[in-house]
N, C-alpha and C positions, 0 to 999 in steps of 0.2 A: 260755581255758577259763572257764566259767563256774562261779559260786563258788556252795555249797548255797542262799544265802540266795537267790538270781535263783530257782535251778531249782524250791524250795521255793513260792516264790511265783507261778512262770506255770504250778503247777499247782495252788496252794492255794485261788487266786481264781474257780475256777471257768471258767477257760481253757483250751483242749487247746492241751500244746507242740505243735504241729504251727502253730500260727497265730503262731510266735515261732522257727520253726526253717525246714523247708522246703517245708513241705505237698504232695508228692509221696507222693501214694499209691500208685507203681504198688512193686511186689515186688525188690530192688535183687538179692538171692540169681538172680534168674533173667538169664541171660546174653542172652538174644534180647532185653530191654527194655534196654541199658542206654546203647543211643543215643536212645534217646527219653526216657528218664531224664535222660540228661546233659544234652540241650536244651531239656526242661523246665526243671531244675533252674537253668538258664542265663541263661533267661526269667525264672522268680520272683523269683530275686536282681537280675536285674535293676528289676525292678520298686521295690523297696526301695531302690537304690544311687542312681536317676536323678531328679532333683527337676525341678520346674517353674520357677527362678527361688528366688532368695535367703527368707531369711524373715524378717520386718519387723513388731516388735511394737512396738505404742504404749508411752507412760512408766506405768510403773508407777502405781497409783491413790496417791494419799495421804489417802482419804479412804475407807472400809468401804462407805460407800454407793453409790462409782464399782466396786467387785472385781466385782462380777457381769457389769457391763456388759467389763472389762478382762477379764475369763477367760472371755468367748462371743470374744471377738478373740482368742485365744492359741489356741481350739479351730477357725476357722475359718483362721487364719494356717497351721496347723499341717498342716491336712488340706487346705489350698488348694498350699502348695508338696510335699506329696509325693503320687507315681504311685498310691501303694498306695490310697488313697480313702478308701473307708469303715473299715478296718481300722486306718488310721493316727487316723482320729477312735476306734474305741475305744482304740485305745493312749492317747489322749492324754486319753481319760475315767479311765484306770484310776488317773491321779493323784491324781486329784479324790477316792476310794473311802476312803472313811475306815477300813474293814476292812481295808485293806492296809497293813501296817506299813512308815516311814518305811525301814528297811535295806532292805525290798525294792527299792528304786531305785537302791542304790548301784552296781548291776550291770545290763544291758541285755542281749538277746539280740545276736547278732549280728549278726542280718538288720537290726536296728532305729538298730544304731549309729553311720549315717550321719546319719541324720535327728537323731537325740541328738545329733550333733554340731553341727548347726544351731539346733537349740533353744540349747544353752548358750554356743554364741557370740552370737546374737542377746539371753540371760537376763543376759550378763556386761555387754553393751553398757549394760544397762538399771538395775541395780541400785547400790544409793551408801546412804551412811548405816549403819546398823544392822544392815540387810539385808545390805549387801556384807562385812561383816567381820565377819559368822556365815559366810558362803558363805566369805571367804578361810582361818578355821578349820577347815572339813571339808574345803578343797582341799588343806590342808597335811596334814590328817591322812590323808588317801587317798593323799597321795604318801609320806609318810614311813611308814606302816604295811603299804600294799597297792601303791604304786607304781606309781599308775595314777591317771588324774582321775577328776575328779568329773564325773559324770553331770549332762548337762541336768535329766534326773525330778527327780532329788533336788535339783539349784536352785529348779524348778517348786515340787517338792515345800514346801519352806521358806517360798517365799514365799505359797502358800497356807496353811500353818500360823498365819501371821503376822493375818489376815484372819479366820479361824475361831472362832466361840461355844464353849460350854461342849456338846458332846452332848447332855449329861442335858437343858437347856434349849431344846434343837432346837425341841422341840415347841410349846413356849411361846412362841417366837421367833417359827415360822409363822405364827400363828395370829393374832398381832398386829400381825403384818406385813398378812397377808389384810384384817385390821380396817379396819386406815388408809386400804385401796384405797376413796374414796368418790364418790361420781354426784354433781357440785356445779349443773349444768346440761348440759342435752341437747348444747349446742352441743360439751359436751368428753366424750360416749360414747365417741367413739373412743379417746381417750386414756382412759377407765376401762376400756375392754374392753381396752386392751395393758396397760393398768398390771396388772388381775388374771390376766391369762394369763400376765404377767412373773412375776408371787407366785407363783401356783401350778406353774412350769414352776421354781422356785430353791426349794420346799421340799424339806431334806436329810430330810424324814421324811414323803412325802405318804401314805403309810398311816395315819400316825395320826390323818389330817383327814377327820372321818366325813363319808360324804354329806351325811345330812343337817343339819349345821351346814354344811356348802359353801353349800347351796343355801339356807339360811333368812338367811348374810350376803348371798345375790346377791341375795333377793327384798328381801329391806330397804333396798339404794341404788336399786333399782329403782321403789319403791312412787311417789314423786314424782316420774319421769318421766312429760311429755307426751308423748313420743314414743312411750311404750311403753303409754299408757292404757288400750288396747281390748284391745291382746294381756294385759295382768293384768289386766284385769277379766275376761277370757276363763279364764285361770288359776284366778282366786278361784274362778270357778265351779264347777273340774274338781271331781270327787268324788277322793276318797283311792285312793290306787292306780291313776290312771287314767295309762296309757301318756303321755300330752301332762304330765302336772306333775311334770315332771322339770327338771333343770338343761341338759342336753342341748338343749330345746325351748326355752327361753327364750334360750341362746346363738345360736341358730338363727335367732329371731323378731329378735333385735337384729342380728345380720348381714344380715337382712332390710333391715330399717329401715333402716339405714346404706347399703347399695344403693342405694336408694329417694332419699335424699334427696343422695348422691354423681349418681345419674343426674338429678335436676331440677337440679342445681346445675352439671353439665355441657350441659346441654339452656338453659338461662339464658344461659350463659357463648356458647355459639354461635348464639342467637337464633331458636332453634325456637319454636314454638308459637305466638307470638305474644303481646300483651297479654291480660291476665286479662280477661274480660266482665265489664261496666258492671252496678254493682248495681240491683237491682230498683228500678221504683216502689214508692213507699208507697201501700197500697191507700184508695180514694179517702174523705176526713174525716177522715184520721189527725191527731190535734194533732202538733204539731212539738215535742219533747221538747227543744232546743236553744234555741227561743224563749221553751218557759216557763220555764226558768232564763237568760233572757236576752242566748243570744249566736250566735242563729241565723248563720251565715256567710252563707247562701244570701240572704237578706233579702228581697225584692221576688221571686227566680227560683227560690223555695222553693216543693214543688209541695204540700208539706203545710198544715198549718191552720194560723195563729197565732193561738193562742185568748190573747184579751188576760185572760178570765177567769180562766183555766187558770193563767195567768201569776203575775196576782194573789194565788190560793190559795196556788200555791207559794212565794210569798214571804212567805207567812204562816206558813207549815208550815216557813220554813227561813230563817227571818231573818238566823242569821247566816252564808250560803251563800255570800255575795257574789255571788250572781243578782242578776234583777230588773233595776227601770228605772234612774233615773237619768235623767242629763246624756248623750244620745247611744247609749241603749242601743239593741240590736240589733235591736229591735222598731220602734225609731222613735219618735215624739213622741206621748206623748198627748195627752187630753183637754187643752185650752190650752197648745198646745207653740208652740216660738219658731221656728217657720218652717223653716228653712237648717239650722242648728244640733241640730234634732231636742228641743227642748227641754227642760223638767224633767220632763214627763209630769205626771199628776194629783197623784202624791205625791212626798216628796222622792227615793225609790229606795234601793236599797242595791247597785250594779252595781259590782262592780269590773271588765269589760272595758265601755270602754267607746266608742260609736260618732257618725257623724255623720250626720244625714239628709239623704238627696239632697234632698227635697224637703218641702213643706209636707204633713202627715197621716200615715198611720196604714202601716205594716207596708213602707216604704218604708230602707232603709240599708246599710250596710257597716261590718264589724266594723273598727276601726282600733284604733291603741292596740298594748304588747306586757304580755303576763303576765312575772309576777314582780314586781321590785320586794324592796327589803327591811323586812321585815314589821316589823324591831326598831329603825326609824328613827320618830322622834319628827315628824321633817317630812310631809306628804304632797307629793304630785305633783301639781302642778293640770298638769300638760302632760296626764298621764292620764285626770285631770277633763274636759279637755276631748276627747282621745281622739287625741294629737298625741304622745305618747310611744314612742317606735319605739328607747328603749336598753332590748334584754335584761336588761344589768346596772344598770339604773337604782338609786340608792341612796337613792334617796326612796320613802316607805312609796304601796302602789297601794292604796290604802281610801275608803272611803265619806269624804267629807268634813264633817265638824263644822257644827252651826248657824254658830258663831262663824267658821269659814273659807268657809262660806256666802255670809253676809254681804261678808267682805274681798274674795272674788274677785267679788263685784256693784261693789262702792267702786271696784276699778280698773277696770274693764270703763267703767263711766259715767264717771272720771276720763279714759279713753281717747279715750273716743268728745267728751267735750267739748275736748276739747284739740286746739291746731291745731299742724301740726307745722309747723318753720321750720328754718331752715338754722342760727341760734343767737341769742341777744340781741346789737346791737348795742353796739358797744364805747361810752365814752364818757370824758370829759376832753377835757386839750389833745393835739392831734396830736402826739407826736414825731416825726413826720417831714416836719411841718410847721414846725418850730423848727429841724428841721437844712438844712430847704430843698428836701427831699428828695421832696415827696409829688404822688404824680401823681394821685391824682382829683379836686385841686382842690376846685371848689364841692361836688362831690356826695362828700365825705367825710364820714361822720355826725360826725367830732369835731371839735372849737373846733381855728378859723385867727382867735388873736389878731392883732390889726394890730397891726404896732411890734416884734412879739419873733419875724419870719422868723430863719433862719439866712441867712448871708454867704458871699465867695465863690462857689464853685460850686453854691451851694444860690440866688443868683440867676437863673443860667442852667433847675434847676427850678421855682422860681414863675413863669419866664418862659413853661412851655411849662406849666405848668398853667394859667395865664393863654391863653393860646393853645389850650385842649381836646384831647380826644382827635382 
C-alpha cells in the first residue's frame, strides 16, 4: 500500500498517477474489454519489471566540481538498464526537483520498485564515509518505525543534498559560473563551445539568465577571435533588432567554422588537394625588404632588388636593429671586402645574423650563423662573428662586436696565419733510454747519447742494434 506522502507527491508535482500506476485507459466496469485489459496490463508491467543488464555506477565525486559530470552518469546508467526509456529518465529527473520534498522518496510506486531496487543496490555498493552512516540512520529508521527499506530515491536523494548551494544564491552561482567559461585561443573553440553549453545546460535557475546578458557574455569572448573575424564584423554591422544579431546566429556561424576547419584537417590528414601554390613573383624593381635589414636568405637567387642604398638608410633609421652589414652579412662584401670571407663592407656594420660570401663582390652569399644567443652574457661569440655558430642555445652574447674585440680578433687571425703548425717541439736533454740502453733511433734521436754513461746488460744488446739501423 502506498503511504499518503508517495500518492501526495506523484500528484503534487505535476504528474498524472496514471504514469506511476498502470496507464491503461481502456473502461475496466466493461466486461467485453477485459481480456484486452488484462494483456495490456500484462505487457506494461512487464515493461517496468524486465531490465537490460545490471546497473553500474562510477565512485561517488569527492570533489563538487566532478557532481555534475557523476549525476549525467547516474541519469544515463539509470535509463540505459531499464525497458521503460524515456519515462524512466523522467523518474530519475524528478530527484533532482528541488520542489519536491525529501519524504516524497521514502515510498515509490509500485510499477517503479524494481528498478529502485537496482538503484539502491548499486547506491549501497558506492557510498563510505559520512555519506554512508547518514543512509545507515534512515535505513534503521524505516525499518524500526515503517518496517520497510529505504528506497534507492531517497539514497539518490541524500547524496545530492550533499553537493547542493544555498537556493537563494542559485542565481548568483550561475552567472559566475557562465563568467569563468572563457575563449583563450581559437585552437580550444571547441572546448569553449562545450564548456558553455555545459553552464548553461546545469543552471538550477536558467530563467533568471536574461537574454540579453547571455548574449553580451558570448560576444565578449568572442570579440578576439580570428576565426570568427568576418562573421562579427558582419554582426557589428547588424542594425538593432535585426533577425541575424541574436545568439542563436552566432552559435550557428561557430558550428560553421568548426565544420570547416574539422573538414581541411581531415582532407590534410588523407592527402587531398595537394600542396598549397607557390607564392607570387614580386612585381618587377621591387627592393628586397629582407636584404635591407640585412639577412636576405635568397642571396644571389633573389628575384628582387638589393638596393645596397636602401640598406644603408636603413641602418641609419635603426641603428640599434641589429640589421645591416658587417663581417659576412647577407648582402655580401662591400665596397673593399675580403674576398671569400665577404668581408667588413665599407663601414664596420651592426649585423647580428651573420653570413659568408661565396665569392668575391657584391650581392653574392648564404645566410649561415643561428639567432639567439644570450643577450645577458658579458662574452660575445666570435663563432657568430664569423657566421660559424650553428648552437641554438649558444651562451655567448650574438652582438655587434666592440672596437677593442675588433682589433683582438685581427691579432689572432695574423698570429694564425704566421704560425706554422708542427707535430710539437722537440724534446731535449739526455736520452733516458739511452742510459738504460734501451733506445732504438739511435743517431737520429734529437736528445744527447753521452759516451761512457750507456746502460749494461741487456741494454748492450740495444746499442747493438741501434748500432746496426733500422
Amino acid at each position: 500500500m502506498l503511504s499518503d506522502v508517495g500518492a501526495q507527491s506523484a500528484v503534487g508535482d505535476g504528474v498524472e498517477s496514471s504514469d506511476y500506476e498502470s496507464e491503461c485507459d481502456i473502461d475496466p466496469n466493461n466486461p467485453l474489454d477485459n481480456y484486452a485489459r488484462r494483456a495490456k496490463v500484462t505487457k506494461h508491467w512487464r515493461t517496468y519489471r524486465e531490465f537490460n543488464g545490471s546497473l553500474s555506477l562510477s565512485a561517488i565525486p569527492d570533489h563538487a566540481s566532478k557532481f555534475q559530470t557523476w549525476r549525467n552518469h547516474v541519469r544515463a546508467g539509470v535509463t540505459d538498464v531499464s525497458k521503460a526509456g524515456h519515462k524512466a529518465y523522467q523518474w530519475i529527473l524528478r530527484v533532482e526537483d528541488r520542489s519536491v520534498p525529501d519524504d516524497a522518496f521514502r515510498v515509490v510506486k509500485k510499477k517503479w520498485e524494481p528498478l529502485d531496487s537496482k538503484l539502491r543496490a548499486a547506491l549501497l555498493k558506492l557510498i563510505s564515509g559520512e555519506v554512508a552512516r547518514t543512509v545507515d540512520l534512515h535505513t534503521e529508521q524505516e525499518r524500526v518505525q515503517h518496517r520497510r527499506q529505504i528506497t534507492g530515491c531517497f539514497i539518490l536523494r541524500l547524496i545530492y543534498r550533499r553537493f547542493q548551494t544555498k537556493n537563494s544564491l542559485s542565481q548568483f552561482y550561475d552567472q559566475t559560473d557562465l563568467a569563468k567559461v572563457t575563449l583563450k585561443h581559437d585552437s580550444g573553440m571547441t572546448a569553449f563551445l562545450h564548456d558553455w553549453m555545459s553552464k548553461l545546460n546545469g543552471l538550477e535557475h536558467p530563467e533568471y539568465l536574461h537574454p540579453a546578458a547571455k548574449l553580451e557574455l558570448f560576444v565578449k569572448q568572442l570579440r578576439t577571435s580570428q576565426m570568427m573575424k568576418y562573421d562579427m564584423e558582419h554582426y557589428k554591422r547588424l542594425p538593432d533588432g535585426h533577425e541575424d544579431k541574436c545568439y542563436t546566429w552566432l552559435v550557428e556561424r561557430i558550428e560553421d567554422r568548426l565544420v570547416e576547419e574539422r573538414t581541411r584537417t581531415v582532407e590534410s590528414q588523407l592527402g587531398h588537394g595537394g600542396p598549397p601554390p607557390p607564392a607570387l613573383a614580386a612585381p618587377e624593381g621591387t627592393i628586397c625588404p629582407f636584404n635591407t635589414k640585412g639577412f636576405c636568405r635568397k642571396g644571389a637567387e633573389c628575384d628582387m632588388v638589393h638596393d645596397q642604398a636602401a640598406k644603408a638608410k636603413w641602418k641609419r633609421e635603426n641603428p640599434d636593429s641589429g640589421g645591416g652589414g658587417g663581417r659576412g652579412s647577407a648582402g655580401g662584401g662591400g665596397a673593399g671586402g675580403k674576398g671569400a670571407k665577404g668581408g667588413k663592407g665599407a663601414g664596420k656594420g651592426v649585423g647580428a645574423p651573420q653570413a659568408k660570401a661565396e665569392a668575391k663582390g657584391k650581392g653574392k652569399g648564404k645566410l649561415v650563423g643561428a639567432k639567439g644567443g644570450n643577450s645577458e652574457s658579458r662574452f660575445p661569440c666570435y663563432a657568430n662573428h664569423d657566421g660559424n655558430c650553428i648552437n641554438t642555445l649558444c651562451s655567448l652574447a650574438h652582438r655587434v662586436l666592440t672596437e677593442p674585440e675588433l682589433a683582438m680578433i685581427e691579432k689572432w687571425e695574423k698570429r694564425a696565419a704566421s704560425r706554422t703548425s708542427s707535430p710539437g717541439a722537440p724534446a731535449t736533454g739526455v736520452c733516458p733510454e739511452w742510459l738504460r740502453g734501451n733506445c732504438i733511433l739511435g743517431p737520429n734521436c734529437s736528445m744527447e747519447h753521452p759516451e761512457g754513461q750507456g746502460g749494461k746488460g741487456k741494454g748492450r744488446r740495444g746499442r747493438a742494434k741501434a748500432a746496426a739501423g733500422p
